[in-house]
C-alpha positions as CSV (number, residue, x, y, z in Angstrom):
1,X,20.9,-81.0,4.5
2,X,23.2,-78.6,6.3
3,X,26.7,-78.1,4.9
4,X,29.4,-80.7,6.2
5,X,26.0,-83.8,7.1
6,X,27.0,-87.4,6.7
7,X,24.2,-87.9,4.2
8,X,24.8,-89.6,1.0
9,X,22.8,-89.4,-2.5
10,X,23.3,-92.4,-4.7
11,X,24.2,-96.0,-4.4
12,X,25.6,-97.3,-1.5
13,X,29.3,-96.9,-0.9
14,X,31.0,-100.6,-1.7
15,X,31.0,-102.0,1.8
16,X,34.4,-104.2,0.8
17,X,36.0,-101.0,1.0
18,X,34.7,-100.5,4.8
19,X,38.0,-102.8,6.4
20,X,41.0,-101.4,3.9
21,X,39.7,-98.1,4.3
22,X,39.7,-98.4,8.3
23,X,43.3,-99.8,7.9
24,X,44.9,-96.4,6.9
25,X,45.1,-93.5,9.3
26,X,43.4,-90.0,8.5
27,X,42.7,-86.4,9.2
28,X,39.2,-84.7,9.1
29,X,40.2,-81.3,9.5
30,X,37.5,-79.5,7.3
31,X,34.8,-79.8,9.3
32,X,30.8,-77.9,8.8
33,X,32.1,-74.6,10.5
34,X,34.4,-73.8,7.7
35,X,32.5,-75.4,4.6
36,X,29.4,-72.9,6.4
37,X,31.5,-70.0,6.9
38,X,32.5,-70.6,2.6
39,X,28.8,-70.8,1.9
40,X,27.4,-67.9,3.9
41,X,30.4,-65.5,2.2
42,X,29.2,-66.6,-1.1
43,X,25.7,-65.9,-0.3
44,X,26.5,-62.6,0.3
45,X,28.5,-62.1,-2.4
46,X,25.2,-63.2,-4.7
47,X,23.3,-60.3,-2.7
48,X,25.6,-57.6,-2.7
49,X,26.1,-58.6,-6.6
50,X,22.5,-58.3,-7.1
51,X,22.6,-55.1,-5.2
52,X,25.7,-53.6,-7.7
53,X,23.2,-54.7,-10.6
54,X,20.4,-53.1,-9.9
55,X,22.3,-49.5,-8.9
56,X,24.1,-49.9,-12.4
57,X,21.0,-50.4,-14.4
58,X,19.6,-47.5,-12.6
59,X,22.8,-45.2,-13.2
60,X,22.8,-46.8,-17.2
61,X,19.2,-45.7,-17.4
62,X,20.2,-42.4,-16.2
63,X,23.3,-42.4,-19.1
64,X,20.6,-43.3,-21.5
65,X,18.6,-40.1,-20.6
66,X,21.5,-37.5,-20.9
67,X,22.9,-38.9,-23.9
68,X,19.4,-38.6,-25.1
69,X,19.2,-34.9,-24.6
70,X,17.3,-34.6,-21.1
71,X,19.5,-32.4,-18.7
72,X,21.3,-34.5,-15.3
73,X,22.7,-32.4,-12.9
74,X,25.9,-33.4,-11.5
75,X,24.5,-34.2,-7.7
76,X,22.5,-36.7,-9.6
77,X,25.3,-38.2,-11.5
78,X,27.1,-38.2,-7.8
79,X,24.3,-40.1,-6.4
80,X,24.3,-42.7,-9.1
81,X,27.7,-43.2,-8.8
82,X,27.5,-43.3,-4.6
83,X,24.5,-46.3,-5.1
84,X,27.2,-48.1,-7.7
85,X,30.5,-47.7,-5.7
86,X,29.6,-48.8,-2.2
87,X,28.2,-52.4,-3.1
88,X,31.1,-52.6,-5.4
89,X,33.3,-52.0,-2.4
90,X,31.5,-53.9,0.1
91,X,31.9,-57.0,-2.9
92,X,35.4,-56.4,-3.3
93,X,36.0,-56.7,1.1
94,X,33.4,-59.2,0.4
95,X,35.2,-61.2,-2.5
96,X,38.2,-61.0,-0.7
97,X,37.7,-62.7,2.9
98,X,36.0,-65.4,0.7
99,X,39.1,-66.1,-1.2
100,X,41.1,-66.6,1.9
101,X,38.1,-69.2,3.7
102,X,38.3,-70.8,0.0
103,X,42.0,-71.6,0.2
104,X,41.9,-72.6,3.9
105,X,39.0,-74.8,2.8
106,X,40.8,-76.3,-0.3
107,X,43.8,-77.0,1.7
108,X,42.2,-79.3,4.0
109,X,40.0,-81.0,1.9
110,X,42.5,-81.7,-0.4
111,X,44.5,-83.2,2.9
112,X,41.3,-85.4,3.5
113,X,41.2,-86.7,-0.3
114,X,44.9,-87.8,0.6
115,X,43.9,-90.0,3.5
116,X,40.5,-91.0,2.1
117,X,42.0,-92.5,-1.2
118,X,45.1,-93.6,0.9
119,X,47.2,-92.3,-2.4
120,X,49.7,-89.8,-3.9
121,X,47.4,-87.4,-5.8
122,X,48.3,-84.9,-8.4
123,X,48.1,-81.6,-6.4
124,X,49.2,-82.0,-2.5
125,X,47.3,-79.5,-0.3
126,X,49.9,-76.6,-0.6
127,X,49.9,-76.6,-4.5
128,X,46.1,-77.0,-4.8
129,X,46.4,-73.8,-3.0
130,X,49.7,-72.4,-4.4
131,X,48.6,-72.6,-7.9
132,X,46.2,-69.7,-7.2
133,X,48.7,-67.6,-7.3
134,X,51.3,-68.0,-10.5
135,X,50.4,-66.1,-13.6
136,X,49.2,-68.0,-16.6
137,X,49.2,-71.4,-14.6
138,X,46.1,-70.3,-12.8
139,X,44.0,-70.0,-15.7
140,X,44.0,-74.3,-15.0
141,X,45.5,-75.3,-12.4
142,X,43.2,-74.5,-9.6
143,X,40.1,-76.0,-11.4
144,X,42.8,-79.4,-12.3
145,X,42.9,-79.1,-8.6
146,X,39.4,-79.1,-7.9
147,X,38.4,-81.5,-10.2
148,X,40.4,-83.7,-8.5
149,X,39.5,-82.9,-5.5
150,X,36.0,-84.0,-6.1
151,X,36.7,-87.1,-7.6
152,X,38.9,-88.2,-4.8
153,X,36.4,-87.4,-2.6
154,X,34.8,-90.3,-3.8
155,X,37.2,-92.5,-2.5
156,X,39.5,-95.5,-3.6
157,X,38.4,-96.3,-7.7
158,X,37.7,-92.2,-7.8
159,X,40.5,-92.6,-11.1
160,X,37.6,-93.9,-12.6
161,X,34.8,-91.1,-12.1
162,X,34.2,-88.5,-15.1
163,X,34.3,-84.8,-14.5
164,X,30.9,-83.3,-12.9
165,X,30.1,-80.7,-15.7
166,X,29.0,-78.3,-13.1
167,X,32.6,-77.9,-11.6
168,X,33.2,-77.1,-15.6
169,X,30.5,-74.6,-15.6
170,X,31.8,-73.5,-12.2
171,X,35.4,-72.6,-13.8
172,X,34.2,-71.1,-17.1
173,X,31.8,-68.5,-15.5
174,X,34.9,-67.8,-12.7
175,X,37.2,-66.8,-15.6
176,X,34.5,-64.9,-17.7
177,X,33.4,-63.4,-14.0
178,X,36.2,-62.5,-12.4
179,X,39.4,-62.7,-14.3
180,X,38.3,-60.5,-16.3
181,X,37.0,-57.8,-13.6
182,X,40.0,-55.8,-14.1
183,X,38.6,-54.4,-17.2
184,X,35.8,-52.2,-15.6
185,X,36.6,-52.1,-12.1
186,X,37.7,-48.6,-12.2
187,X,37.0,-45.4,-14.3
188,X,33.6,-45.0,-14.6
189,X,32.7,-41.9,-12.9
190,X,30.7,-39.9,-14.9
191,X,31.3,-36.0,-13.9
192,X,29.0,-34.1,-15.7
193,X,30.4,-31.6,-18.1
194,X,34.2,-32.7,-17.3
195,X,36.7,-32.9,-20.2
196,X,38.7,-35.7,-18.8
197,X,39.5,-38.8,-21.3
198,X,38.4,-41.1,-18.9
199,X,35.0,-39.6,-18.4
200,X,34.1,-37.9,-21.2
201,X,32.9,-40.4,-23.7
202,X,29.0,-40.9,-22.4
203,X,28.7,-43.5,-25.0
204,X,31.9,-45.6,-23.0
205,X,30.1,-45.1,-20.1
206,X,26.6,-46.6,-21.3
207,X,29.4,-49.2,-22.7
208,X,30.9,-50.2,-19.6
209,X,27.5,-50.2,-17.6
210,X,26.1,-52.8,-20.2
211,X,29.4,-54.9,-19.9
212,X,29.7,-54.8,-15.8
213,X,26.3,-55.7,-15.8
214,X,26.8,-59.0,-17.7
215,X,29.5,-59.1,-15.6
216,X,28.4,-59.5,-12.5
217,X,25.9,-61.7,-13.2
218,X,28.6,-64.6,-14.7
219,X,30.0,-63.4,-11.4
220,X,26.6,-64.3,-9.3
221,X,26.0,-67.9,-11.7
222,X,29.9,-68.8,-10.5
223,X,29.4,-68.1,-6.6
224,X,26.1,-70.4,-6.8
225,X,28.2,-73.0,-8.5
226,X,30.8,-73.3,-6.1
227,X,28.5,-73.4,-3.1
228,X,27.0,-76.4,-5.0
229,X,30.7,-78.2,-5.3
230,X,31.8,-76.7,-1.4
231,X,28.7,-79.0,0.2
232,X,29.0,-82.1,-2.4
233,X,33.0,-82.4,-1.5
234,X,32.0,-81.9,2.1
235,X,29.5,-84.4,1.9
236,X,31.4,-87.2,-0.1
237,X,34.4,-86.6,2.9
238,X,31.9,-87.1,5.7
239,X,30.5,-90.2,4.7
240,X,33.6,-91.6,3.9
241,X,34.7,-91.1,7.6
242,X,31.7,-92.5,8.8
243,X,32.6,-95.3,7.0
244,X,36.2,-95.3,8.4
245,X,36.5,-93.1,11.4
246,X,39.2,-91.0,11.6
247,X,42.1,-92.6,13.8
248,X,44.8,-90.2,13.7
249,X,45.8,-86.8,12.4
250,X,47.6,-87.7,9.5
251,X,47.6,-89.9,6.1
252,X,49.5,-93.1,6.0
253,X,51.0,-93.0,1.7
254,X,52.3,-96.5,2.6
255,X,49.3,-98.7,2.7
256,X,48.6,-96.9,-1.0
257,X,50.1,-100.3,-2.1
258,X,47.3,-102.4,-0.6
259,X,44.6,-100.3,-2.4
260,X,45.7,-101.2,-5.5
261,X,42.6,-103.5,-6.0
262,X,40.4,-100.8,-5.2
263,X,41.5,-99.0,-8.5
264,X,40.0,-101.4,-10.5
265,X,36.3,-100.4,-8.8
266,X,33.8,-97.3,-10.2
267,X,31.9,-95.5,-7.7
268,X,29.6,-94.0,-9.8
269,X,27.4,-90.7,-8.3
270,X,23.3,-90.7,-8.9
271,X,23.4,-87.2,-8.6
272,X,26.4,-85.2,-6.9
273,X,23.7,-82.6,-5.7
274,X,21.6,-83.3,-2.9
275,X,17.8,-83.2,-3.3
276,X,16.6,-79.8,-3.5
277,X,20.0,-78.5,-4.6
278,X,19.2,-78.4,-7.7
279,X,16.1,-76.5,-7.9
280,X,18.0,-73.8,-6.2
281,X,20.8,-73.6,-8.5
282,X,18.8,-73.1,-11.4
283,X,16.9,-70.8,-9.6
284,X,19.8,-68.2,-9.1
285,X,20.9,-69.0,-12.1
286,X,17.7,-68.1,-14.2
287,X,17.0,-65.3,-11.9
288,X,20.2,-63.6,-12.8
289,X,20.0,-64.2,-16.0
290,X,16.3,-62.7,-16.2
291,X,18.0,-59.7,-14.5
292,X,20.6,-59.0,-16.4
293,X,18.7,-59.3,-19.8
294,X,15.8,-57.9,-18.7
295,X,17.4,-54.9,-16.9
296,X,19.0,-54.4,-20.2
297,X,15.8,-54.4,-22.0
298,X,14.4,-52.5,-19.5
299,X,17.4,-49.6,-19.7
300,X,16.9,-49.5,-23.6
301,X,12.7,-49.5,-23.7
302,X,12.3,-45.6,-24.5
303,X,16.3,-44.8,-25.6
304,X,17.8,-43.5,-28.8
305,X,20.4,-46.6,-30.0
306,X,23.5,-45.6,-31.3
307,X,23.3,-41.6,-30.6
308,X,19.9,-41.1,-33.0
309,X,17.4,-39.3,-31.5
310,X,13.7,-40.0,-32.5
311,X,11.7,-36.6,-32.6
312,X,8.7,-38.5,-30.4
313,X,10.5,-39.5,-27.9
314,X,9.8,-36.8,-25.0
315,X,12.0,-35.2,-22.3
316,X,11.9,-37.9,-19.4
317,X,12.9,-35.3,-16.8
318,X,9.1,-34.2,-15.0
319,X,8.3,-30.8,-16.4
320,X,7.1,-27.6,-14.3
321,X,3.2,-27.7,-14.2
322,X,3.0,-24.1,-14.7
323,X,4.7,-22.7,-17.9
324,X,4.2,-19.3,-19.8
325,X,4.3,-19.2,-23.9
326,X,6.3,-17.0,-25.2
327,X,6.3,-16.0,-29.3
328,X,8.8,-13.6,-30.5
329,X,11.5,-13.0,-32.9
330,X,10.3,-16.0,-34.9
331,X,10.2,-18.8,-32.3
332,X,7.7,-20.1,-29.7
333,X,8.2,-21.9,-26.6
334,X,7.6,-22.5,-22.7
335,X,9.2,-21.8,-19.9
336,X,8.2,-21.5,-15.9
337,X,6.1,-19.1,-14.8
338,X,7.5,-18.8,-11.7
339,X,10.7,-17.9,-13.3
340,X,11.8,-13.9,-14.3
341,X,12.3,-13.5,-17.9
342,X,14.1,-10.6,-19.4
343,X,14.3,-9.8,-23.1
344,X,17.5,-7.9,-24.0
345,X,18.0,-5.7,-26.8
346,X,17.7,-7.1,-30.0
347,X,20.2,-6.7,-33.2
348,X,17.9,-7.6,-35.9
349,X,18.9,-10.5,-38.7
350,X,21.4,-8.2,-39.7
351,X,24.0,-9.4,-37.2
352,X,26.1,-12.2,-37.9
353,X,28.2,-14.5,-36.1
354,X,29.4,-14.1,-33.3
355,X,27.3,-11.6,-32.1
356,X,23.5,-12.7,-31.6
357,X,20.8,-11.4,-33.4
358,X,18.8,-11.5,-29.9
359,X,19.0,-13.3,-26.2
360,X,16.1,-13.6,-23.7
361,X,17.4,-14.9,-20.1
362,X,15.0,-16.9,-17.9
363,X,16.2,-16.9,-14.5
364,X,14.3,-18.6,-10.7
365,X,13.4,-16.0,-8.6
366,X,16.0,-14.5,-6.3
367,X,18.6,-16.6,-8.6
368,X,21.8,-15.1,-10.8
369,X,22.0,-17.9,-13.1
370,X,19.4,-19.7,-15.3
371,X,18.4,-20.2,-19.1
372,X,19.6,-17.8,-21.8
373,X,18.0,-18.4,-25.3
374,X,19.9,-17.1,-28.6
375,X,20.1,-16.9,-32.2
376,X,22.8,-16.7,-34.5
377,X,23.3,-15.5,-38.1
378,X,25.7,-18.1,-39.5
379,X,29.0,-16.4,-41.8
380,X,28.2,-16.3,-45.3
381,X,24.9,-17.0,-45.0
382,X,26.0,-20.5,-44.9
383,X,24.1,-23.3,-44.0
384,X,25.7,-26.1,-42.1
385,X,25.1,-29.0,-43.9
386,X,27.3,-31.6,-43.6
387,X,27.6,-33.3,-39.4
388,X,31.1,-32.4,-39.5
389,X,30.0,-29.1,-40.6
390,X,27.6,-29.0,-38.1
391,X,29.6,-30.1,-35.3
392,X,32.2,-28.1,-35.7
393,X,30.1,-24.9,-35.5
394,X,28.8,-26.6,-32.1
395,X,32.7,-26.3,-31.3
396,X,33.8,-23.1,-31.5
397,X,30.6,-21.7,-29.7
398,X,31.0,-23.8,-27.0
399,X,34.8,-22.6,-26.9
400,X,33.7,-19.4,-26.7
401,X,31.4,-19.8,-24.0
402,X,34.6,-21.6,-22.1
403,X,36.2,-18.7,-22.9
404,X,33.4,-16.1,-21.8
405,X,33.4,-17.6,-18.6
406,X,36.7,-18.2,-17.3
407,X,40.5,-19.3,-18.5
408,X,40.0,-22.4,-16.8
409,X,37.0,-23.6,-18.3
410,X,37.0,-26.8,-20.1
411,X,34.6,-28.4,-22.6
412,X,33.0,-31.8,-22.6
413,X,32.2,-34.4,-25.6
414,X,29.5,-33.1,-28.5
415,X,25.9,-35.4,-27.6
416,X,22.9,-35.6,-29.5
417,X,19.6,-33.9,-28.4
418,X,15.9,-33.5,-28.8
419,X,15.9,-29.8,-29.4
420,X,12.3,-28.8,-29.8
421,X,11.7,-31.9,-32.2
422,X,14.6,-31.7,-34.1
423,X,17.8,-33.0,-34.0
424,X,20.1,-30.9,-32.0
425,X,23.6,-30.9,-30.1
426,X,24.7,-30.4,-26.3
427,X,27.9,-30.1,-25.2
428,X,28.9,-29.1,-21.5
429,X,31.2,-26.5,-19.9
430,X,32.7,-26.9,-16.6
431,X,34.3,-24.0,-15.2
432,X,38.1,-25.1,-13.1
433,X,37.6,-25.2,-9.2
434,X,35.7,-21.9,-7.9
435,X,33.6,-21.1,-4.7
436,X,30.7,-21.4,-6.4
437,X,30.6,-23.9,-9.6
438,X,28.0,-22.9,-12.2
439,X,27.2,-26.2,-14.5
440,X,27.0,-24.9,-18.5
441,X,24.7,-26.5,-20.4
442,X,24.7,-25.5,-24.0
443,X,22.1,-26.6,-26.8
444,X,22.2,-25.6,-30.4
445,X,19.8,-26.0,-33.2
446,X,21.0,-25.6,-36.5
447,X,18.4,-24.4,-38.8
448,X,19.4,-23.3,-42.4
449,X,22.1,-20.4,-42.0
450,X,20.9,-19.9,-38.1
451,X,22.3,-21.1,-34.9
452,X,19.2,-21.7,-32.5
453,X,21.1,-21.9,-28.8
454,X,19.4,-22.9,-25.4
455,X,22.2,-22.1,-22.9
456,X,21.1,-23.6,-18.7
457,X,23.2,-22.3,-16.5
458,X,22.9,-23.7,-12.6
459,X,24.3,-24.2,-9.5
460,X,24.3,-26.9,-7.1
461,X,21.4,-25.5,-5.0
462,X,19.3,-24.8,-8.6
463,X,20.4,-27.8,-10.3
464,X,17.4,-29.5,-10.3
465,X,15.1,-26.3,-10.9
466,X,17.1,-25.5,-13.8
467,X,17.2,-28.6,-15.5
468,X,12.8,-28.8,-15.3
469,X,13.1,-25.2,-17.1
470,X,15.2,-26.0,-19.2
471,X,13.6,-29.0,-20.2
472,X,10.7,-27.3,-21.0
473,X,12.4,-24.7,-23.0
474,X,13.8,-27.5,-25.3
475,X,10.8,-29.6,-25.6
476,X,8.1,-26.8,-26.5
477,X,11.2,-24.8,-29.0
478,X,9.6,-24.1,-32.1
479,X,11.0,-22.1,-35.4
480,X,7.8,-20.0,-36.1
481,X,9.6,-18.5,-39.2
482,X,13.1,-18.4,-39.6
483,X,14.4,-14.3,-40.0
484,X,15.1,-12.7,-43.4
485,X,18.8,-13.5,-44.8
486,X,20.6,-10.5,-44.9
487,X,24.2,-9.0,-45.5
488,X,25.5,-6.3,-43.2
């Protein structure tokens, strides 16, 4: 049934209603243009929502890996964040031209309710628009008005007709949808390595993912809604004026009086939805529901939960197919074999912090920067036992590698890792703005009184070479035997 139809679904309309009805003067200003124009915006508001959905459970899933330990350049992060922000922008353009149709709609509906019922309502067509827009009063107002609206629609007796529970579902999901929009709608930029407080909590980011999410779906349920209350008030008004043609532009309140009888009647709906409608509904409704929970489920099917990270879950970043072993000073791993290496001098277990026992660099061919592995003698001979303990060592290295590179250089947020099977720590150092940005990524292992550090250095162009070396480095890291304590 296309929107604005004379079709009816229930009983009959009273036909003693016919002649006082035809008495009384009325507009039809509404018409199926503007009840289609309504409809088609909401559409696409449902696909550009679905759209937003499925790039945030993309970019969450891609949180869930770097929080996990697996390296993410920052042209991926930007690409996530491009796939997020332009449906949310096109939604908001979107959301907005819908919002204007929506009032013009409501204000000439509510103007045909007036003529139909022949009757001072509650909410004249200005203030079922007005009250849109004043603080507090909005919150119940506009669905007063629209509940009204409805029931009016019906025509004279409409005092008697309970509230359609969907326009109740319609206003619940429209407040849990978009009233509270304002809470994620900006901020959530991830920039890897940055020490901004907006940005820098990876766990608030996963956080705010998961909440938009749910977010938009409510939003998605309430559009569907309210294209299933635009073409039921569009339809009740067009069969009452084919009852009662329209004979001028205007409603007559005076001959309210002589519907006084007509109060006393119940016009009772069969179903306010039209045949199909229904199936429809619940269609978008379950199918946004299935993905917003299962996206969820899907995001978390492989990730640590609250920051823990399982030793057999393995980097999900695709590894170089060719990698070289390398065993020396006590540890084993792999890196590319396309890669140079370059073992420099080593200072024995006598050294202690902070100068390295020994550092091999791993670098691309032709490249400056790469992967830099280390080892530390803690002070004391000290183990780090305690977290705090542990991630305050994490701390001041990574504030020294800030310092080592630049006075400008900032530090990110302290993550947890999978550092050759064992728990480990990342943290990030972003240098301030320079003609060529190098992303630090710094890993430690702590293991007794030693520091184990996997430092990936990269720049845009190596990003993603980098972070497959590196990955390897940190998944095949093994502590072959841990050097003699000794005191210089």
């Amino acid at each position: 049934m296309p929107c604005g139809a004379k079709g009816y679904y229930g009983p009959p309309v009273k036909t003693e209603l016919a002649p006082a009805l035809a008495r009384a003067p009325r507009t039809d200003r509404s018409g199926p243009g503007l009840c289609q124009a309504v409809e088609v915006l909401l559409a696409l508001q449902i696909v550009i929502i679905v759209q937003e959905v499925v790039a945030r459970l993309y970019r969450l899933d891609l949180w869930l890996i770097y929080r996990r330990g697996a390296f993410v350049s920052q042209p991926q992060a930007d690409q996530a964040n491009r796939w997020v922000s332009t449906p949310s922008l096109i939604g908001s353009l979107a959301f907005i031209v819908t919002g204007v149709l929506w009032l013009i709609w409501q204000h000439r509906a509510q103007s045909n309710a007036i003529a139909i019922t022949h009757t001072r309502l509650q909410f004249t067509p200005d203030w079922a628009v007005g009250w849109w827009f004043i603080p507090f009063a909005n919150l119940v107002k506009p669905f007063q008005a629209v509940r009204e609206l409805w029931k009016a629609s019906h025509g004279p007796g409409w005092q008697n007709l309970a509230t359609w529970r969907l326009i109740g579902w319609w206003w619940a999901t429209w407040l849990a949808g978009v009233v509270t929009m304002g809470l994620w709608s900006g901020g959530d930029r991830l920039v890897i390595g940055s020490s901004s407080s907006s940005v820098n909590s990876i766990s608030g980011m996963i956080a705010t993912d998961r909440f938009a999410v749910a977010l938009l779906a409510v939003r998605a349920i309430s559009a569907v809604l309210a294209i299933a209350i635009v073409r039921s008030i569009t339809r009740l008004q067009a069969r009452a004026f084919a009852v009662a043609p329209a004979t001028a532009p205007r409603p007559d309140e005076r001959v309210g009086a002589s519907m006084a009888s007509a109060r006393r009647l119940t016009p009772m709906m069969k179903d306010p939805l039209a045949p199909g409608e229904q199936a429809w509904v619940l269609v978008v409704v379950i199918a946004m529901v299935v993905l917003a929970v299962g996206g969820l489920a899907w995001t978390e099917r492989t990730h640590a939960r609250r920051g823990e990270v399982p030793v057999d879950v393995p980097i999900a970043l695709p590894l170089p197919g060719d990698l070289t072993q390398l065993g020396a000073n006590g540890v084993r791993f792999s890196y590319p074999s396309t890669w140079i290496s370059k073992e420099m001098a080593s200072n024995g277990p006598g050294q202690a912090w902070p100068h390295p026992m020994w550092t091999s660099t791993f670098t691309p061919k032709g490249e400056p920067v790469g992967v830099t592995t280390s080892a530390y003698r803690l002070p004391h001979d000290r183990a780090e036992r305690t977290e705090a303990q542990r991630r305050a060592f994490v701390t001041r290295y990574a504030r020294r590698v800030a310092e080592d590179l630049s006075g400008t250089a900032t530090t990110g947020t302290i993550e947890a890792v999978l550092f050759g099977g064992s728990q480990g720590y990342r943290v990030d150092v972003s240098q301030g703005a320079t003609s060529s940005p190098v992303t630090t990524e710094v890993n430690v292992m702590l293991n007794g009184p030693f520091a184990y550090v996997v430092r990936c250095e990269s720049t845009p162009r190596t990003s993603v070479e980098v972070a497959r070396g590196c990955a390897a480095i940190l998944s095949t890291y093994t502590v072959v035997r841990r050097p003699p304590v000794q005191v210089p």
